[in-house]
C-alpha positions as a LaTeX table, in Angstrom:
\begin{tabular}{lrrr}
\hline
Residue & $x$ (\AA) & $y$ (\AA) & $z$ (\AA) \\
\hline
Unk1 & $-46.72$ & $-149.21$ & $-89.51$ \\
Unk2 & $-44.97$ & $-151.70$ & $-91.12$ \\
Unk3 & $-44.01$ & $-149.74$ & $-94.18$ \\
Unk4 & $-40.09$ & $-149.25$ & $-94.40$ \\
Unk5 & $-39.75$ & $-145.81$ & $-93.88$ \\
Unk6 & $-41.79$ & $-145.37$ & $-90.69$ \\
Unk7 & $-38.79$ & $-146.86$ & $-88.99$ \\
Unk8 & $-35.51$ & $-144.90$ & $-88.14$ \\
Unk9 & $-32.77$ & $-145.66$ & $-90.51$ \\
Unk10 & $-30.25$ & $-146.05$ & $-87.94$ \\
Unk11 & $-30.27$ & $-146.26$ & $-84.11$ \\
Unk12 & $-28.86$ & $-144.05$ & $-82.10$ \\
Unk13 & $-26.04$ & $-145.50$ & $-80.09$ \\
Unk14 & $-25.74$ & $-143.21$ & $-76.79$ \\
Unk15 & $-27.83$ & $-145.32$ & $-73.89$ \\
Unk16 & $-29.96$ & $-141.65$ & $-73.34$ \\
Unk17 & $-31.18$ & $-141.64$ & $-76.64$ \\
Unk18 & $-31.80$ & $-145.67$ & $-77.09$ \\
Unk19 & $-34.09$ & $-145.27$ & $-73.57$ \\
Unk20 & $-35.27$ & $-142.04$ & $-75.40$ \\
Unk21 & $-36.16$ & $-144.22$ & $-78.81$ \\
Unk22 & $-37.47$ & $-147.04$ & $-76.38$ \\
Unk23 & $-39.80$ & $-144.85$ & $-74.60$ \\
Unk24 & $-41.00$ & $-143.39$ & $-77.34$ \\
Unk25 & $-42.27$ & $-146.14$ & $-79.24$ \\
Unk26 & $-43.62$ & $-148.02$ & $-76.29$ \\
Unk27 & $-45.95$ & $-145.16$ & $-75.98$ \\
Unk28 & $-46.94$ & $-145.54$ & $-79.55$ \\
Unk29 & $-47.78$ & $-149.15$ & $-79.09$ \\
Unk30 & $-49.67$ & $-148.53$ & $-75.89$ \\
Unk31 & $-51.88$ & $-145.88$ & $-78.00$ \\
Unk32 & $-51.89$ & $-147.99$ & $-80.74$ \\
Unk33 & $-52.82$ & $-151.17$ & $-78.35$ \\
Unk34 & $-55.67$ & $-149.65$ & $-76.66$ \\
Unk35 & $-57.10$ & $-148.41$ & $-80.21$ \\
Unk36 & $-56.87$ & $-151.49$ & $-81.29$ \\
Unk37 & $-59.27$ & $-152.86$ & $-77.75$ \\
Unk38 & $-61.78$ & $-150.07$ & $-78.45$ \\
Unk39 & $-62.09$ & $-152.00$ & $-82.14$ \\
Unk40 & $-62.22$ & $-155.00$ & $-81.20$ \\
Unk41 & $-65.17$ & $-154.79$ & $-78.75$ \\
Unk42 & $-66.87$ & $-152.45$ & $-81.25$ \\
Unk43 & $-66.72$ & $-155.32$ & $-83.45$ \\
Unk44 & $-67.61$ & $-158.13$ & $-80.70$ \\
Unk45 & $-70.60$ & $-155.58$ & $-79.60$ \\
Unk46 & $-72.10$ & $-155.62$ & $-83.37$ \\
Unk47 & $-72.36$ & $-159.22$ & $-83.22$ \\
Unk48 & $-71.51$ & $-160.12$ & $-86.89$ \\
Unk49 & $-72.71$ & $-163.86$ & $-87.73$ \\
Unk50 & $-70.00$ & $-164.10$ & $-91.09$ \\
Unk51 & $-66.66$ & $-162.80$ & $-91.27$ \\
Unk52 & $-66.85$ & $-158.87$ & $-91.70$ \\
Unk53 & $-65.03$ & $-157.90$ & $-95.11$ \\
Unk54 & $-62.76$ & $-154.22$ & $-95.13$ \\
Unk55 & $-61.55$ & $-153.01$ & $-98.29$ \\
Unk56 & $-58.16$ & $-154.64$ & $-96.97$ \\
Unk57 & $-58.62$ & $-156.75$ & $-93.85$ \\
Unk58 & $-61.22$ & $-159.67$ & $-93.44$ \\
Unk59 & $-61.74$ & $-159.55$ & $-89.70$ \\
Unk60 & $-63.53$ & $-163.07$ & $-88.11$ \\
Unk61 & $-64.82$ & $-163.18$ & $-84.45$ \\
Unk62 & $-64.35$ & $-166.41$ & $-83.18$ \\
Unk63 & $-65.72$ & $-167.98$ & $-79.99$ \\
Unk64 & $-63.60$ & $-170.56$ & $-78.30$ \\
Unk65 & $-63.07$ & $-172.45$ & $-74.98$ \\
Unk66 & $-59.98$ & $-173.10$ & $-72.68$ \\
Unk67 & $-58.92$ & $-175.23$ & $-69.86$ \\
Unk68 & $-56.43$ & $-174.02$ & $-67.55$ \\
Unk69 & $-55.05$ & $-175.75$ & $-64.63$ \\
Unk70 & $-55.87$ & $-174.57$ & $-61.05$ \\
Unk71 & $-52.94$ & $-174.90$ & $-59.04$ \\
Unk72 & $-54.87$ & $-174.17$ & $-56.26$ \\
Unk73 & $-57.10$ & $-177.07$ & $-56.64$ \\
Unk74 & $-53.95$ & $-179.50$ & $-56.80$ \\
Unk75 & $-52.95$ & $-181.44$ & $-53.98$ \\
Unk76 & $-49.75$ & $-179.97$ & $-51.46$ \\
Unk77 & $-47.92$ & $-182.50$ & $-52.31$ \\
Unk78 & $-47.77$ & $-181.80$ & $-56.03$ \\
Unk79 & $-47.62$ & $-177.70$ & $-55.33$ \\
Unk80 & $-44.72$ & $-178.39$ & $-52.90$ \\
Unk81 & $-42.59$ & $-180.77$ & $-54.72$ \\
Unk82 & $-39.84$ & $-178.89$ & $-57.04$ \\
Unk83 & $-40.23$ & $-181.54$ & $-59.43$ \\
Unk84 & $-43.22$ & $-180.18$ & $-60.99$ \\
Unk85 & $-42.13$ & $-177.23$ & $-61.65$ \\
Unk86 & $-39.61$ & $-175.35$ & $-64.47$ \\
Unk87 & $-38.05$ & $-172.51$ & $-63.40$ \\
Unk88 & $-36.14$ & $-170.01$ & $-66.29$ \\
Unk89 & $-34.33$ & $-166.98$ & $-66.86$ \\
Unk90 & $-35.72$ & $-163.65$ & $-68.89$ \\
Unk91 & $-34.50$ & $-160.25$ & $-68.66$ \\
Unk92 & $-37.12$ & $-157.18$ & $-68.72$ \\
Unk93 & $-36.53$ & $-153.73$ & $-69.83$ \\
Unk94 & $-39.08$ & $-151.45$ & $-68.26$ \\
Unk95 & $-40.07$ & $-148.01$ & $-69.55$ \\
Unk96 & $-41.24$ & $-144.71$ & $-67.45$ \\
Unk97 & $-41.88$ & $-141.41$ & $-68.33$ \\
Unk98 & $-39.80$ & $-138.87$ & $-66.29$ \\
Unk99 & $-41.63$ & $-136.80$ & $-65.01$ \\
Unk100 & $-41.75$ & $-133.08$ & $-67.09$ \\
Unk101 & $-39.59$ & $-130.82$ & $-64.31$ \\
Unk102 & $-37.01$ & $-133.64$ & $-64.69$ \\
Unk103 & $-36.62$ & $-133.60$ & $-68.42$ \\
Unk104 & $-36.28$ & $-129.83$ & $-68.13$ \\
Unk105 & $-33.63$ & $-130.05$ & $-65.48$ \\
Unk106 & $-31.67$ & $-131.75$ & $-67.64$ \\
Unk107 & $-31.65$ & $-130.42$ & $-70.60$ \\
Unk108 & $-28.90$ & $-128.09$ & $-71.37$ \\
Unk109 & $-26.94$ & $-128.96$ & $-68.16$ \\
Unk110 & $-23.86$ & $-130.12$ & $-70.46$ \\
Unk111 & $-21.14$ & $-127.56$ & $-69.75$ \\
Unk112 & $-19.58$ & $-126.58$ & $-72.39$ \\
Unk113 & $-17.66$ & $-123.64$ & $-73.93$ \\
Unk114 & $-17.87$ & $-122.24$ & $-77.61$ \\
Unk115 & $-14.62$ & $-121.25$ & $-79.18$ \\
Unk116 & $-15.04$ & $-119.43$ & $-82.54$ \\
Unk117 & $-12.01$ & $-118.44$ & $-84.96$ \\
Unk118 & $-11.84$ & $-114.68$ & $-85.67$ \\
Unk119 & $-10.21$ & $-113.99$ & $-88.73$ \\
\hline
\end{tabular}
Protein backbone atom coordinates (compact mmCIF):
# COMPACT_ATOMS: atom_id res chain seq x y z
CA UNK A 1 0.00 0.00 0.00
CA UNK A 2 2.25 2.49 -0.78
CA UNK A 3 0.28 4.09 -3.55
CA UNK A 4 -0.81 7.78 -2.60
CA UNK A 5 -4.27 7.47 -2.30
CA UNK A 6 -4.51 4.48 0.07
CA UNK A 7 -3.56 6.97 2.72
CA UNK A 8 -6.04 9.51 4.37
CA UNK A 9 -5.62 12.94 3.02
CA UNK A 10 -5.73 14.56 6.26
CA UNK A 11 -5.66 13.35 9.90
CA UNK A 12 -8.14 13.75 12.05
CA UNK A 13 -7.22 15.97 14.95
CA UNK A 14 -9.65 14.89 17.97
CA UNK A 15 -7.36 12.30 20.26
CA UNK A 16 -10.67 9.63 19.82
CA UNK A 17 -10.37 9.52 16.32
CA UNK A 18 -6.28 9.63 16.04
CA UNK A 19 -6.45 6.31 18.65
CA UNK A 20 -9.39 5.35 16.28
CA UNK A 21 -6.97 5.88 12.96
CA UNK A 22 -4.07 4.27 15.10
CA UNK A 23 -5.95 1.22 15.89
CA UNK A 24 -7.09 0.75 12.80
CA UNK A 25 -4.11 0.54 10.85
CA UNK A 26 -2.16 -1.41 13.39
CA UNK A 27 -4.63 -4.09 12.72
CA UNK A 28 -3.96 -3.84 9.07
CA UNK A 29 -0.29 -4.28 9.55
CA UNK A 30 -0.74 -7.15 11.96
CA UNK A 31 -2.92 -8.92 9.06
CA UNK A 32 -0.73 -7.79 6.64
CA UNK A 33 2.46 -8.97 8.89
CA UNK A 34 1.34 -12.39 9.49
CA UNK A 35 0.47 -12.78 5.58
CA UNK A 36 3.51 -11.82 4.89
CA UNK A 37 5.10 -14.99 7.63
CA UNK A 38 2.76 -17.51 5.96
CA UNK A 39 4.86 -16.38 2.53
CA UNK A 40 7.80 -16.39 3.63
CA UNK A 41 7.96 -19.96 5.04
CA UNK A 42 6.00 -21.09 1.95
CA UNK A 43 8.90 -19.87 0.15
CA UNK A 44 11.71 -21.19 2.73
CA UNK A 45 9.61 -24.69 2.64
CA UNK A 46 10.03 -24.91 -1.39
CA UNK A 47 13.61 -24.71 -1.02
CA UNK A 48 14.51 -22.64 -4.17
CA UNK A 49 18.42 -22.99 -5.02
CA UNK A 50 18.37 -19.35 -7.36
CA UNK A 51 16.57 -16.34 -6.61
CA UNK A 52 12.74 -16.91 -7.41
CA UNK A 53 11.63 -14.26 -10.17
CA UNK A 54 7.64 -12.62 -9.81
CA UNK A 55 6.38 -10.65 -12.54
CA UNK A 56 7.41 -7.67 -10.11
CA UNK A 57 9.45 -8.79 -7.11
CA UNK A 58 12.72 -10.97 -7.27
CA UNK A 59 12.54 -12.65 -3.89
CA UNK A 60 16.23 -14.35 -2.64
CA UNK A 61 16.40 -16.71 0.44
CA UNK A 62 19.47 -16.23 2.07
CA UNK A 63 21.11 -18.31 4.81
CA UNK A 64 23.27 -16.49 7.28
CA UNK A 65 24.93 -16.79 10.74
CA UNK A 66 25.00 -14.52 13.92
CA UNK A 67 26.83 -14.12 17.11
CA UNK A 68 25.17 -12.68 19.95
CA UNK A 69 26.55 -12.07 23.29
CA UNK A 70 25.37 -14.12 26.33
CA UNK A 71 25.17 -11.96 29.17
CA UNK A 72 24.64 -14.75 31.15
CA UNK A 73 27.86 -16.33 30.35
CA UNK A 74 29.79 -12.99 31.37
CA UNK A 75 31.44 -12.67 34.51
CA UNK A 76 29.40 -10.66 37.76
CA UNK A 77 31.65 -8.33 37.73
CA UNK A 78 31.07 -7.11 34.18
CA UNK A 79 26.97 -7.74 34.55
CA UNK A 80 27.11 -5.70 37.80
CA UNK A 81 29.20 -2.80 36.92
CA UNK A 82 27.01 0.26 35.41
CA UNK A 83 29.77 1.01 33.24
CA UNK A 84 28.95 -1.50 30.74
CA UNK A 85 25.90 -0.67 30.19
CA UNK A 86 23.76 2.34 28.13
CA UNK A 87 20.67 3.08 29.38
CA UNK A 88 18.01 5.45 27.01
CA UNK A 89 14.76 6.91 26.77
CA UNK A 90 11.77 5.80 24.14
CA UNK A 91 8.21 6.42 24.44
CA UNK A 92 5.59 3.56 23.33
CA UNK A 93 2.13 3.99 22.17
CA UNK A 94 0.23 0.79 22.68
CA UNK A 95 -2.97 -0.20 20.86
CA UNK A 96 -6.12 -2.40 22.23
CA UNK A 97 -9.25 -3.18 20.91
CA UNK A 98 -12.16 -2.21 23.27
CA UNK A 99 -13.96 -4.62 23.75
CA UNK A 100 -17.54 -4.57 21.42
CA UNK A 101 -20.22 -3.73 24.53
CA UNK A 102 -17.81 -0.80 25.19
CA UNK A 103 -17.77 0.74 21.77
CA UNK A 104 -21.56 0.46 21.84
CA UNK A 105 -21.86 2.14 25.18
CA UNK A 106 -20.40 4.89 23.87
CA UNK A 107 -21.60 5.66 20.96
CA UNK A 108 -24.30 8.18 20.87
CA UNK A 109 -23.86 9.12 24.59
CA UNK A 110 -23.11 12.90 23.45
CA UNK A 111 -26.09 14.88 24.74
CA UNK A 112 -27.20 17.04 22.63
CA UNK A 113 -30.34 18.94 21.51
CA UNK A 114 -31.55 19.71 17.83
CA UNK A 115 -32.97 23.12 17.26
CA UNK A 116 -34.57 23.54 13.78
CA UNK A 117 -35.92 27.01 12.33
CA UNK A 118 -39.63 26.89 11.40
CA UNK A 119 -40.46 29.29 8.93
Amino acid sequence: MSRAESFPPILPTQPTALADALGAIRAQMAALKTCEEALRAALIASRPTAPVEGAAFTVTVCHNTRRSLDPTRLPAYIRDDPAFWRESASISVVTTLRARSQVAEGEGEEDFEVIERFS
